[in-house]
Each structure stands twice: as structure tokens, then as C-alpha cells.
N, C-alpha and C positions, 0 to 999 in steps of 0.2 A: 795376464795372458792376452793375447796379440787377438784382436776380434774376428770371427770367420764370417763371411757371407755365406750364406744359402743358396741354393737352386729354386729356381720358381717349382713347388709345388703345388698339390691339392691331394688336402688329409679326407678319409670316410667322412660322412654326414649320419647328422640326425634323420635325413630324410633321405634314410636307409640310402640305396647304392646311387642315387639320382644327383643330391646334393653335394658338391664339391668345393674346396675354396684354392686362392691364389696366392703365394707369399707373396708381400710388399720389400719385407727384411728381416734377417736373419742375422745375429750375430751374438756371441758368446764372452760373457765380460763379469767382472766383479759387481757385485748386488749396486744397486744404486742408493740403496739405502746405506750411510756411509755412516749411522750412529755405531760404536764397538758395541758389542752386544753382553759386557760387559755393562752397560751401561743400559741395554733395554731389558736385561737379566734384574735390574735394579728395582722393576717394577715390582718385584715379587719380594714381600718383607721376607719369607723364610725359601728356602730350599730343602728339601725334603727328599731324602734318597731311600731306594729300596735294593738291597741286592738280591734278590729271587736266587737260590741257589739251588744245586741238586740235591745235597746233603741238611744243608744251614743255611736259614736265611738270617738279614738282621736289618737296620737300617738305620742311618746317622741323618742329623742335620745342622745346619747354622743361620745364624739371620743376617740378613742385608749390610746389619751395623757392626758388625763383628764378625764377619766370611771365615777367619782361620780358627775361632774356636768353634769345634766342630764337635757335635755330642753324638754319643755312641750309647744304646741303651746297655745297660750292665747287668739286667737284671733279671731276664729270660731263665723261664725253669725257677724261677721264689718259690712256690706253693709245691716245688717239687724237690725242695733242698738246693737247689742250684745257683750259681750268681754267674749267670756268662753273658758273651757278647749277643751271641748268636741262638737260633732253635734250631729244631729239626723242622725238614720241610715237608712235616707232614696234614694229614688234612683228615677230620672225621664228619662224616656227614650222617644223620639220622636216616631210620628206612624211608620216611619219605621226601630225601634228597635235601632237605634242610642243613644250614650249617651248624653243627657242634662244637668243633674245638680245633684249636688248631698248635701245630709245635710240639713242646712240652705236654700241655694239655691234653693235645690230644695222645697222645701215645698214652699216655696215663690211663685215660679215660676208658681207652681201647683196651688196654690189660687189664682195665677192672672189670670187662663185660664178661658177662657169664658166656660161654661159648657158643650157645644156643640163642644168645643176643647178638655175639659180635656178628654173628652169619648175616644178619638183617641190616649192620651200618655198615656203610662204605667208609674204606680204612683207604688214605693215597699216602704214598708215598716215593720218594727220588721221581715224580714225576715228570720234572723238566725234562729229563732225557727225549723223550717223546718228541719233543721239538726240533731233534739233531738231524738234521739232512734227511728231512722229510719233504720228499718231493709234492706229494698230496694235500702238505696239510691246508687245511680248511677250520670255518669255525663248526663245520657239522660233525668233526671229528669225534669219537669217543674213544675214552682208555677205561682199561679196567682195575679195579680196588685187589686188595692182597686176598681177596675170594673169588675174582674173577668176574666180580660184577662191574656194569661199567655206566658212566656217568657223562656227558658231552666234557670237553677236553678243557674248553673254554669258560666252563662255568667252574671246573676243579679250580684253576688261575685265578677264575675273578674273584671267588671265595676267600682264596689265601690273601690276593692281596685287598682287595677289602679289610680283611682282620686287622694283616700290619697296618694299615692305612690308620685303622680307629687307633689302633696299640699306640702309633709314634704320636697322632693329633691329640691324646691324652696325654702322653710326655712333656707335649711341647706346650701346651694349654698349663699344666702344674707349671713349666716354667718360666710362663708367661705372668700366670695368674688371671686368664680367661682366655676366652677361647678364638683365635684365629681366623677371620675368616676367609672362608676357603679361598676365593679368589690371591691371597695375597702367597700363598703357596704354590712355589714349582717345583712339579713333583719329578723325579729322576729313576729311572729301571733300568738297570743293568741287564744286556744280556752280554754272550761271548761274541767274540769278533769276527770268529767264524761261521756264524750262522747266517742261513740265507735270509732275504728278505721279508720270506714267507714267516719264517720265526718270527720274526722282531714285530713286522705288522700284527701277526699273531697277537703277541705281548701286549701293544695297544688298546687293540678289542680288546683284553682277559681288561685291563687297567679301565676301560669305559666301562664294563659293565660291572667293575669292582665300584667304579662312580670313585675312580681319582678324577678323573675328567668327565665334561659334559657334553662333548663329541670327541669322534674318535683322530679329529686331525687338528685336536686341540693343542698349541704349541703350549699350552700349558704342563703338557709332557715331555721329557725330552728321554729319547732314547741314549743310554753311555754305553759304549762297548767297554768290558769291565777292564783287559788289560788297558788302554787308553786310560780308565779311570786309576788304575793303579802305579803308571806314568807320571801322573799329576801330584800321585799321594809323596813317591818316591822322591819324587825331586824337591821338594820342602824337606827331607828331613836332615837333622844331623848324624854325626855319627854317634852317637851314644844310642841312636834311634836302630843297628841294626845289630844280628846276633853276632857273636862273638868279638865286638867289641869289647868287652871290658878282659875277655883274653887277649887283648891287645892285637888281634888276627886285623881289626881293620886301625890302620892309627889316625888317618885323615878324614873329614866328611868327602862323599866325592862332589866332584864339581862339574858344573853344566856352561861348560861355556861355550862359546859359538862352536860349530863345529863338532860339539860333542855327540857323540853315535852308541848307542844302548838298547838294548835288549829285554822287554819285558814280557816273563814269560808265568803266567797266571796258571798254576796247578790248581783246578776245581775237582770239583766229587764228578763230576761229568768229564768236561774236557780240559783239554791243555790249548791252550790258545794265549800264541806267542803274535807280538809286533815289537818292529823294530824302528825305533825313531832317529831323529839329530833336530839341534836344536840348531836353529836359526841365529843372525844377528840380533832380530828384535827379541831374543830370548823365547819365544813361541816354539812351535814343536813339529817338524815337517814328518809324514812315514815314508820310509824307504822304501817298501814294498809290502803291498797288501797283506792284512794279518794271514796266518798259517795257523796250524796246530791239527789236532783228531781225537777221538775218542778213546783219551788213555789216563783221566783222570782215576782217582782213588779210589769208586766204585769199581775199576778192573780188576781190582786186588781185591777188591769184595767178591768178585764175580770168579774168583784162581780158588778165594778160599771152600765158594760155597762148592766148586767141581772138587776141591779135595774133600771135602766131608761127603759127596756124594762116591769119589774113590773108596774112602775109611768105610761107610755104612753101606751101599750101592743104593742104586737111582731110587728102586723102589721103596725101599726103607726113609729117603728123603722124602721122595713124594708123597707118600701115606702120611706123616709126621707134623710135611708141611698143609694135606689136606684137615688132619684130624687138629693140628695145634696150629692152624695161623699165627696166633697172635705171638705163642714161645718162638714159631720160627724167625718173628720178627726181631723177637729180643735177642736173639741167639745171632743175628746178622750185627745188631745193632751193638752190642758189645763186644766184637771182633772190631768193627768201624775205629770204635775208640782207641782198643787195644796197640792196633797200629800203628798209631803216631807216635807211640813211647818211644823210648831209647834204648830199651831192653832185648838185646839178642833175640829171647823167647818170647813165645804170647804165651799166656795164659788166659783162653778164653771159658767165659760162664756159660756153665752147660744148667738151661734149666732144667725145673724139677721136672716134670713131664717127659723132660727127652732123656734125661737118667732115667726115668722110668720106661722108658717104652721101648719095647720090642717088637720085632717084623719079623716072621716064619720064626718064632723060641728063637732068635738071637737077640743080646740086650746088648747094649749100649758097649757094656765093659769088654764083653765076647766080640765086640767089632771091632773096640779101637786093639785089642790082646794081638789078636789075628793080622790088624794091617800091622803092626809094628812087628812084630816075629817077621814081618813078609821086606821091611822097611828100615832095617835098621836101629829098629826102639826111635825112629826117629820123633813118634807122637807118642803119647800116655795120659791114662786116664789119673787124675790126683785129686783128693776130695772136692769134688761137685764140676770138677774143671779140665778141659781138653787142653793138653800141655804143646805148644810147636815149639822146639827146637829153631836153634838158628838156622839150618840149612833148608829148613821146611820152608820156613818164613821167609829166606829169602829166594828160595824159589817161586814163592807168590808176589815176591815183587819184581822179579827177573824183566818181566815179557815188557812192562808196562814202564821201567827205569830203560832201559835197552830200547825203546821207541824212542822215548823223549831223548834220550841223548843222542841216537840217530839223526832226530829231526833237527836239533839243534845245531849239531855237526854238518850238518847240509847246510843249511843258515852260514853257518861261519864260513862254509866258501864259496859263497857269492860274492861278486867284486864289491858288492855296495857295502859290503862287512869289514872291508878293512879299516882299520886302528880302532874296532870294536872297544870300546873303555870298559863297559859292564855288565853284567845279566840280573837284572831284579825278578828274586823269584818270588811271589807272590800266592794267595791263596790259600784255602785250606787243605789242600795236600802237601804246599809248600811247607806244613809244618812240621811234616815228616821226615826225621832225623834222616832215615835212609835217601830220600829223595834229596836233600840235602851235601848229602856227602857224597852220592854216586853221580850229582854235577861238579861238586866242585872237584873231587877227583879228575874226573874226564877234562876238565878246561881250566882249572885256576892257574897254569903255565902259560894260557894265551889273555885270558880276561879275568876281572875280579868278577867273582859271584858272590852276589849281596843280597843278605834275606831279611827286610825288614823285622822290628820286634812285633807282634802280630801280625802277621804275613795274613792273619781270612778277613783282617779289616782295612788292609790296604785298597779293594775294592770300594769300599761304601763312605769310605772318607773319601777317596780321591773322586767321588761321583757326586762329592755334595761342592766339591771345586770346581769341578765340571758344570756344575748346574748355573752356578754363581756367572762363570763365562766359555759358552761350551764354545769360544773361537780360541782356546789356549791350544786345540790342535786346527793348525792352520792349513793345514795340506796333507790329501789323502789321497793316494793311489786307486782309482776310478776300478773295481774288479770284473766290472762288462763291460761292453760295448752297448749303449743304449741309443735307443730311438723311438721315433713317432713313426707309422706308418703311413703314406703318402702317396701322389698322383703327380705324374711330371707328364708334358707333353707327350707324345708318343715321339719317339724318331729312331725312324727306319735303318738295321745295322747296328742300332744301340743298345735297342730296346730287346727283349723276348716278343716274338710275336702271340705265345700265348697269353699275353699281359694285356694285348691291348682292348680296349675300351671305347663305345663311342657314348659321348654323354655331353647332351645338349648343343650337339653340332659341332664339339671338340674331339681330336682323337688324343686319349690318355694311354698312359702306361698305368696300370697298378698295382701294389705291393709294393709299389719304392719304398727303402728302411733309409728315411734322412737321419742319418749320425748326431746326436748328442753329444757323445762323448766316448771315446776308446776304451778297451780294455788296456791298463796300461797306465793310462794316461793322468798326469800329477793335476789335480782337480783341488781349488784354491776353496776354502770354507766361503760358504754364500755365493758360489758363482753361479752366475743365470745364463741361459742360455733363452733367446727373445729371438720370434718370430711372429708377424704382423701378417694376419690370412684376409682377403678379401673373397665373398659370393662372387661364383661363376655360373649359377643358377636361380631363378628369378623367383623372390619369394622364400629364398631359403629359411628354414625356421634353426638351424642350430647345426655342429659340426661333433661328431663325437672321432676325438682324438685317440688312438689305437696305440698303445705303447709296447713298445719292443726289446730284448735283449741278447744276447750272444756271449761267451767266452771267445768268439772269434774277431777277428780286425778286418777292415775292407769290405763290407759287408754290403750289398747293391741290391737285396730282396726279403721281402719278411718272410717269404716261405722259405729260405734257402733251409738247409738241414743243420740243425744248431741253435737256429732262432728260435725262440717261443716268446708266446706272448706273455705278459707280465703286467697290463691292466688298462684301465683307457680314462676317459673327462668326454663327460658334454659338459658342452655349452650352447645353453639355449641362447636363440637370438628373435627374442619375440616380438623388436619394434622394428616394423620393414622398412619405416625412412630410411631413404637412400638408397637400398635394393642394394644394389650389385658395387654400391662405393662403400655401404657399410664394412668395418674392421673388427677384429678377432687377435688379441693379443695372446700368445700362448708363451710362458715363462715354467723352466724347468729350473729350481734350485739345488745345486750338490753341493759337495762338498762336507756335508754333515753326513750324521749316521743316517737318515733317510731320504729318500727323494722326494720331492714337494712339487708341486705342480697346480699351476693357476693360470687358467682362459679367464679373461676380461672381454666381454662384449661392449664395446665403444658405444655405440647406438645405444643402450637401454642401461647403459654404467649398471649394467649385473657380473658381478665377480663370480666364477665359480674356484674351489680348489679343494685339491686331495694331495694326500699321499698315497702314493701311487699303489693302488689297490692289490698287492701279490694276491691276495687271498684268491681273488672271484677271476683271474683269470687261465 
């Protein structure tokens, strides 16, 4: 990218409204560090991914010396009969807020409490949601347990992933045959590509105080946005590697060659979070335009189901059931969950013993479902111990949430940037739902192939332990603000707002200038920096606190303008006054990755300060 100059500025000061500085230079260019990061990725003997899910979490790794054998734990749910990839992302904590169990476990654990126990632990679970285009969040946040008690938001996070943390670093110790030391591990958390900043920095904090890391802007972490990570997984495989191959439906592996433009579209328990790539000459992987997607994952189906059982029984008969029986109503969610993904016209969902037992105003259970199905068709029925759907039941509870997705993707396909589209990878653990399945490829397999890998909910946490390895295999990312520093330009009369202006140390300023960063829009190269060189205009000055900025809008001339908010700031102390007013301030903004990084160097006293850029506290 061609380098820009800057405009003589002056950013706010440490020494509140008084202290101001001056740019020397300004310009916008690929990192200067010119190692592939492939190569400073090297430093770390393992890579170690987590995928924090709504539903299921799991987490895979590999080591330095062998990047593509990549291990997957198999073994989730042993001590509960089970052999899978993945748990549930639940979380028990004892009454006084200690951690219990987590997963398998805990669900277990939590059905075994007597009801007059479970009252007293805090039971979480599909917690992530929480995080979904939350304008507020913070780390003081609190959510509530399946009794309504509530816990700080950040501690639920760091609990979980603490656990997997220990679960995988015992995996990998057995298969090491001692134990790792931490430093040689970079650890990888997925979130969705949709989320704001405030999420993902979120994620951070939960991962420092889980003690993946030893601060929280520890590059020892790296954020994957999960479709991105499932891109990566995709394009390594064969074709033997996706479903109905061996029905001969795929006959070629497909191929990535320059030029190639594809579609990865990540069905979670939470959201649907789709981008869309092409691949470069150097075989590297450019996006075409900023991820997309909404809140239409496979909890909405859970969420169609539980409003039909509150049609079948009515509100209050759910609500009393789920007051008096938390723990059945959980199972009673939690085996619907499963049921879903089969290939079976009907569900047959486990009604348990409690809720066959119980009745609200002398109606029982059988007397509910009798009555809605006289009213419905016999669409539902009661069959030993079990609530019978019907295919037309069933697929009216997928209607709302397949009918988005295929919406949104049909918008996607006619952007100009979509043309000669090659593929759609669908991915995730709703992806492995038959229906979801067939009501894409129906809607589009005329214009594109649609391809579902063979474990579609582990395409994420493999392709994230690739990512870790060399997170520059996505080289170019569509910038989704407009970002800035706010600033002080000279005053001039007719340019300026007159409410702006400023006098400060015998100079007339403008203030609130928003100096541009970078566009919304705008195709932003992995590692590129943007460098500006601040001198004191103020004698004595002790330090400059940098004010960061952002916008959905372009052309942007004021931080207060309506659109703008703030989005977090840096000091930088300047504590050695040699030189006064020659002394320098380098400020360096890094994009291009999944987060924004930011580092003032004071020249004079060679003190580095850096952050990524704090969503949280502003």
C-alpha cells in the first residue's frame, strides 16, 4: 500500500488538557519487521487451539515439528459412556462460587444433585451467547445460572477455559511424556467473525484470568475467527475428506488456484457467520468483503422447539416445571439438541420422569399433548415415556432459521465480488444437520457446489491449530471501521468549527480532529502499521494519552461528529525531560490481524508502552 502523509497534529496529553504534541511523520506501510511469521510462530514448540463454542466446545493441537498432524481429543464424556470429539459447554460451580466440573461432568454431576442441593450451585450453560452484539459488555458484567443466580460473566469464561487448558496440557504431557513448558505453547480461541471488538477483547481477559496467559496483550494468544479458521481446515482436504463422496455426488477434490473465490459458511449453536475469500498468486488467502452472518444458529431451533412445548402445555405449566424441575428441564432441552441432527423425518424426544409426572391446574402431561393434537392435526403424540414430532412439526421448527440462512446467502451471491463463486464450505456443528444440509444445497447446487466436510464441528479447531502455526495465511482483510486517534491541528479560520477552537500555550488549536487510520472499506494487508512521530508543544511535558476512535462511516473530520464513539486510548509516559520540546513519541497502530495492537515508544527514556486497544473501558 502506497504510504500517506499526515497532517500536522496534536493528540490529548497526560497533562490533562494543557499538554499537546506535534507530528513530525506520518505514513502507513507494511510492518518492518520482514521475518514471515510463520517463522516467529516457530518459537512456540506446540500450538494449542481452543474452540469455546455455544453448545460444544473441544480443542486440537500440533507441534512445531509436525504442523499437519493435528490431534483432536476423542475422548470427552469416558466416565459417562461416551467417546466424542467435543462436550457441552457447560459449567458447575459450588455455592460458594468455586469451580466443580465442567462438560460432561458437569451436567452429570448436576443431575445427580438432589434438588434442594442443585438450588445452592450455579449450573451455566450456552453461555457464549451473551457476548452477541453486546453494546455494554464489560468485565463487570454478570449472567445468570439455570436458577437465576448470577456469577460475573468473566469469571464463568475463565473457569471453562482454565479447565480445557489443564484437560489438553495433560493430553499433550501423555504425549509428550512430560510436561511442557508453558512458555513453548501458543495458545489459539476462536471466536465468530462477527463479533465486535468488545467480544473478542472480552475473550482475552476470560483466557488471562483462566492463566492461558500472563498478561492480557500477551501475543502468546492469538485470536482465530472460527470461519477464517475453517477456510484453512477446508483447503487441505481431499475429496474422500467430504460427505457424499463415496455416493459419488463429489468426483474431484476441489481446487485452489489463483483466482479461486469461496464461501465459508460456519453454522454454530449460536451464530451463522459466513466470509468469503479468493485466493492469491502466492496461494495465501485475500477476503472479499467483511465477514457477515446473525443469530440463526441451531439454538433457534431449540428456542421454536421450547415455544412449541409452551404452545402443547401453555406458559405456565412450562414455567412452574421449569421452576420446580430445573435440572429435567435441562435434559429435556438437551435431548431435543441431539435429536435434531438425525436424518429422521420425526423426533422423538425423552420426556422425563418428572415431567410425565407432573401436572399444572389437574392437567397431566398426556391430557396436554391429547388436546393439542385433537386441536393439530395428531400432528404430536405422547408414545412410551416420549413426545412424538411429526415431520411437518419438525420442519416448521427449522422453517424460520433455514429460510434466513438461505436469504443471507442469496444476498452474498449477488454482490459483484461473487462472481464465478466455485464453492460454499459449510461447516460447524449445525452444519451436521441433515436438513440444513439439503435446504443449501437445494437453494444453490445449480450455481455453486456445496461442500460439507466429514466432521463439519471439527473443521474449526483444526483449522485454528493452522492458523496458530502461521496466522499471515490470511493476508488481507477488509478494515470493517473507520479508525482513529483523536487530535489538535492548528486552528484555521473557515476550516475549522469555531466551537473547537483552543488556546494552549500561546498556540490557537482545533480540537477533536479524528486523524484517519484506516477506512471502513478499506483492504488492510496482515501486519500493516500505520507510524506517526509526535513532538512536545509544551514545556515539561510528562506524557501524551492517545484517545482512540471509530465509525461505520467514511470522511470522517471530528470525534464528536454523531457515529463516532470512542473505543479506548495509550499513555505514554515521558518521564526523561532531556530535550524538552525536541523530545519524540512514536505511535504505531498494527491491523490487519484479528485485533488492533498499538504501541507509543518514547525516544528519550526508550519506554515502550502497548496495548490492544482496550474496547472494554471505553
Amino acid at each position: 500500500m502506497a504510504e500517506k502523509e499526515a497532517s500536522k497534529v496534536a493528540p490529548s496529553s497526560l497533562d490533562m488538557s494543557k499538554a499537546n504534541a506535534v507530528v513530525v511523520g506520518a505514513i502507513k506501510s507494511p510492518s518492518d519487521d520482514t521475518t514471515p511469521e510463520s517463522e516467529r510462530a516457530a518459537e512456540y514448540q506446540i500450538v494449542a487451539a481452543i474452540d469455546f463454542g455455544t453448545t460444544f466446545s473441544g480443542y486440537a493441537y500440533s507441534f512445531a515439528s509436525n504442523k499437519d498432524a493435528i490431534h483432536v481429543n476423542k475422548n470427552w464424556g469416558q466416565t459417562q459412556g461416551f467417546l466424542l470429539h467435543k462436550t457441552p459447554t457447560c459449567l458447575l460451580l459450588r455455592p460458594d462460587g468455586q469451580f466443580e466440573a465442567f462438560g460432561f461432568e458437569a451436567v452429570s454431576r448436576y443431575n445427580d444433585l438432589a434438588d434442594d442441593e442443585a438450588a445452592n450451585y450455579y449450573y451455566y450453560d450456552r453461555f457464549k451467547m451473551k457476548l452477541y452484539n453486546n453494546k455494554s459488555l464489560n468485565t463487570d458484567i454478570v449472567i445468570e445460572d439455570a436458577s437465576g443466580k448470577t456469577q460475573f460473566a468473566v469469571d464463568v469464561f475463565a473457569e471453562s477455559l482454565n479447565y480445557i487448558k489443564k484437560h489438553m496440557l495433560r493430553a499433550i504431557s501423555a504425549h509428550l511424556g512430560y510436561d511442557p513448558h508453558p512458555d513453548t505453547v501458543r495458545w489459539v480461541l476462536t471466536v465468530p467473525a462477527i463479533w465486535d471488538e468488545n467480544a473478542k477483547q472480552f475473550m482475552r481477559e476470560a483466557a488471562y484470568k483462566g492463566s492461558l496467559i500472563s498478561k492480557t496483550n500477551s501475543e502468546q494468544l492469538v485470536i482465530a475467527l472460527e470461519p477464517e479458521a475453517a477456510s484453512l481446515h477446508c483447503r487441505h482436504l481431499q475429496a474422500t475428506d467430504f460427505v457424499g463422496y463415496k455416493d459419488n455426488a463429489l468426483a474431484v477434490k476441489p481446487t485452489f488456484e489463483p483466482g479461486t473465490k469461496y464461501i465459508v459458511l460456519d453454522a454454530g449453536g449460536g451464530t451463522i457467520d459466513v466470509v468469503a475469500h479468493k485466493v492469491r498468486k502466492d496461494k495465501r488467502v485475500r477476503e472479499l468483503f467483511r465477514a457477515t452472518g446473525g443469530a440463526w444458529g441451531g439454538t433457534i431451533i431449540d428456542l421454536q422447539f421450547q415455544n412449541l412445548m409452551d404452545k402443547i402445555f401453555g406458559d405456565a405449566f412450562m414455567d412452574e416445571f421449569k421452576r420446580s424441575h430445573p435440572k429435567d428441564h435441562l435434559e429435556l432441552i438437551q435431548d431435543f439438541e441431539i435429536k435434531k441432527r438425525g436424518e429422521c423425518d420425526s423426533i422423538r424426544v425423552s420426556l422425563p420422569y418428572n415431567f410425565c409426572n407432573f401436572k399444572h391446574d389437574g392437567v397431566s402431561v398426556q391430557q396436554a399433548i391429547k388436546s393439542y393434537a385433537a386441536d393439530h392435526s395428531n400432528e404430536v403424540k405422547f408414545s412410551s415415556g416420549k413426545l412424538v414430532l411429526t415431520s411437518p412439526v419438525v420442519n416448521a421448527l427449522f422453517a424460520d432459521a433455514l429460510s434466513q440462512i438461505n436469504d443471507h446467502v442469496e444476498n452474498l451471491l449477488r454482490k459483484p465480488k461473487m462472481k464465478d463463486l466455485k464453492y460454499i464450505f459449510l461447516v460447524g456443528g449445525f452444519a451436521e444437520s441433515i436438513r440444513l444440509q439439503n435446504s443449501l444445497k437445494t437453494q444453490f447446487c445449480d450455481r455453486v457446489n456445496v461442500l460439507v466436510p466429514e466432521e463439519a464441528s471439527l473443521a474449526v479447531v483444526r483449522g485454528a491449530v493452522a492458523f496458530g502455526h502461521d496466522p499471515s495465511s490470511i493476508c488481507q482483510r477488509i478494515c470493517r471501521f473507520t479508525y482513529g486517534v483523536g487530535s489538535y491541528l492548528p486552528f484555521e479560520e473557515g476550516e475549522h468549527r469555531e466551537d473547537l477552537k483552543v488556546l494552549s500555550d500561546g498556540a490557537t488549536l482545533c480540537k477533536h480532529i479524528f486523524q484517519t487510520w484506516a477506512d471502513a472499506g478499506e483492504v488492510i494487508g496482515y501486519n500493516e502499521v500505520w507510524r506517526e512521530t509526535y513532538t512536545p508543544i509544551i514545556t515539561n511535558q510528562k506524557g501524551i494519552i492517545f484517545e482512540f476512535f471509530r465509525s461505520n462511516k467514511k470522511k470522517i473530520k471530528y470525534t464528536d461528529e454523531p457515529g463516532v464513539e470512542k473505543c479506548g486510548f495509550l499513555v505514554v509516559q515521558m518521564p526523561d525531560p532531556t530535550g524538552d520540546k525536541e523530545r519524540s513519541v512514536d505511535l504505531e497502530v498494527t491491523f490487519g490481524g484479528t485485533e488492533l495492537k498499538v504501541v507509543g515508544i518514547d525516544h528519550t527514556s526508550t519506554t515502550k508502552y502497548e496495548t490492544y486497544i482496550d474496547f472494554l473501558s471505553s
